[in-house]
N, C-alpha and C positions, 0 to 999 in steps of 0.2 A: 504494500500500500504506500502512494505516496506520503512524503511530508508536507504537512500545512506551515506555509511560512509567511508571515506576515511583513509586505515593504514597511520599508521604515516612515515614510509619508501617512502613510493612513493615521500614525499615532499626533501628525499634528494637525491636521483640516480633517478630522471623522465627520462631520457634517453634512460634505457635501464630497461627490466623487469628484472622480480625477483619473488620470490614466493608469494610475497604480491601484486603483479598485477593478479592473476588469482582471477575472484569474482566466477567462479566455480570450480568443483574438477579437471577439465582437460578444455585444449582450443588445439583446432587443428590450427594449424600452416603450411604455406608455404613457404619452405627456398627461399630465392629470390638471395642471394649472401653470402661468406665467406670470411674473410679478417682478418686481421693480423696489429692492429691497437693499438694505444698507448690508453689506458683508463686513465681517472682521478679518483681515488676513492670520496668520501665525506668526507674523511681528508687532502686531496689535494694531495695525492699518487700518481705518474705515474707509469702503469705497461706497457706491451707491451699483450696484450690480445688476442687469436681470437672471433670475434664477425662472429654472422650471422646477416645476413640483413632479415628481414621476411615481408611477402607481407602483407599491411597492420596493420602491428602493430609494437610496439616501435624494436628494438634492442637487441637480445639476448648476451651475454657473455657464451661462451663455456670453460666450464673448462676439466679436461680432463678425468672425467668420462662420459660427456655428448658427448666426443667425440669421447672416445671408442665406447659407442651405436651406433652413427652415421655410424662409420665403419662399425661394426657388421648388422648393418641395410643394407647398401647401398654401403659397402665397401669402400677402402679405400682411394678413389680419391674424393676429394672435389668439382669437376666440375662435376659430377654426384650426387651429393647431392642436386643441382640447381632443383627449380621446385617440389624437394621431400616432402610431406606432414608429421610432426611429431605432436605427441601429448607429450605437454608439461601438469605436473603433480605437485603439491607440495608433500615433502617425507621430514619427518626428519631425519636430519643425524649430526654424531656428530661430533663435531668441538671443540677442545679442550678437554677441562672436563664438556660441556655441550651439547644439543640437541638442534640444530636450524633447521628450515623452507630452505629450500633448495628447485631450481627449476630444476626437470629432464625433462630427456628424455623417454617416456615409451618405451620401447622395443620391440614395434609392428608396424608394418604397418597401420595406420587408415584406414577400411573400404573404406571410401573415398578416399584415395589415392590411393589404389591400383589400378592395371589395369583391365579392362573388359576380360575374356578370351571369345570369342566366335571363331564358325570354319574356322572362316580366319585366326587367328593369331596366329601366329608361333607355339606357343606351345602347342595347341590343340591337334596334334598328342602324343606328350608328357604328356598330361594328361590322354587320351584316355589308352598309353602303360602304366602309372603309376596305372590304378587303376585297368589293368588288373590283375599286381604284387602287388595290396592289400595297395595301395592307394586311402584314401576314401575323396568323397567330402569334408568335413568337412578340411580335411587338403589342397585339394587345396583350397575352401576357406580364406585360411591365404594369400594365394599371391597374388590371383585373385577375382573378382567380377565372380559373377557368376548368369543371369538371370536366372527365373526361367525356361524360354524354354531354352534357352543353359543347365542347370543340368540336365534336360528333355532327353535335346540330348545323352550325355556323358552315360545317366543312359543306352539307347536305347542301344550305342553301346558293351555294357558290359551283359554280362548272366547274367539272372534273378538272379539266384541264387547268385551272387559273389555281386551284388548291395546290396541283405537285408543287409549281413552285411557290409556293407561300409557306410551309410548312418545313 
């Protein structure tokens, strides 16, 4: 069995994660709130910070690359970010004149969060029209969930021929 070993960072910011709380390469995450709140650093700094609130796990601090993502993700109202699923990642990036541990935001919608497309909801037609114009599963995909009988379906309503290559 492995050893449990604890970085040494977590003993001074417990509050709120950071790239030495992830014990794997990525953890999925669900925004629960956003907020605009004073932080304390570990040298007794106060800053004025946005933090997210996330379901189940510590407190994230949003800097403002993590919050360009968010936009680009999910756009640019924070009350629609509520509920939304991100996959948080360690990346190094540079800080000064050296290279540190940094915690992002990956720039994808996690599988899991996305939505199920089947033929009631709404944009079913809209997928249907997109892949007659050479839109291929694979890219809705990125938006939507997609059973393997809903893909079934979708394939059905499209010419044989235009399906082999989309697929």
């Amino acid at each position: 069995m492995a050893e449990q070993l604890t970085h040494w960072k977590k003993l001074y910011n417990p509050d709120y994660l950071g790239a030495y709380s992830l014990d794997n390469p990525t953890m999925v995450v669900t925004i629960k709130a956003i907020e605009k709140k004073e932080v304390v650093s570990d040298g007794g700094k106060k800053k004025m910070c946005v933090v997210a609130q996330l379901v189940d796990q510590k407190q994230m601090i949003l800097n403002a690359t993590n919050l360009k993502i968010l936009d680009r993700m999910y756009g640019h109202f924070i009350e629609k970010w509520i509920g939304k699923k991100i996959t948080l990642y360690i990346a190094n990036v540079k800080f000064g004149s050296e290279y540190v541990e940094a915690l992002r935001i990956q720039e994808a919608i996690p599988k899991e969060g996305l939505p199920e497309l089947t033929p009631s909801h709404e944009k079913w037609n809209d997928a249907v029209k997109g892949m007659s114009n050479g839109v291929t599963i694979a890219q809705i995909k990125t938006k939507y969930t997609l059973s393997a009988a809903n893909e079934a379906a979708l394939k059905k309503l499209i010419p044989k021929a235009d399906v082999q290559d989309k697929v």
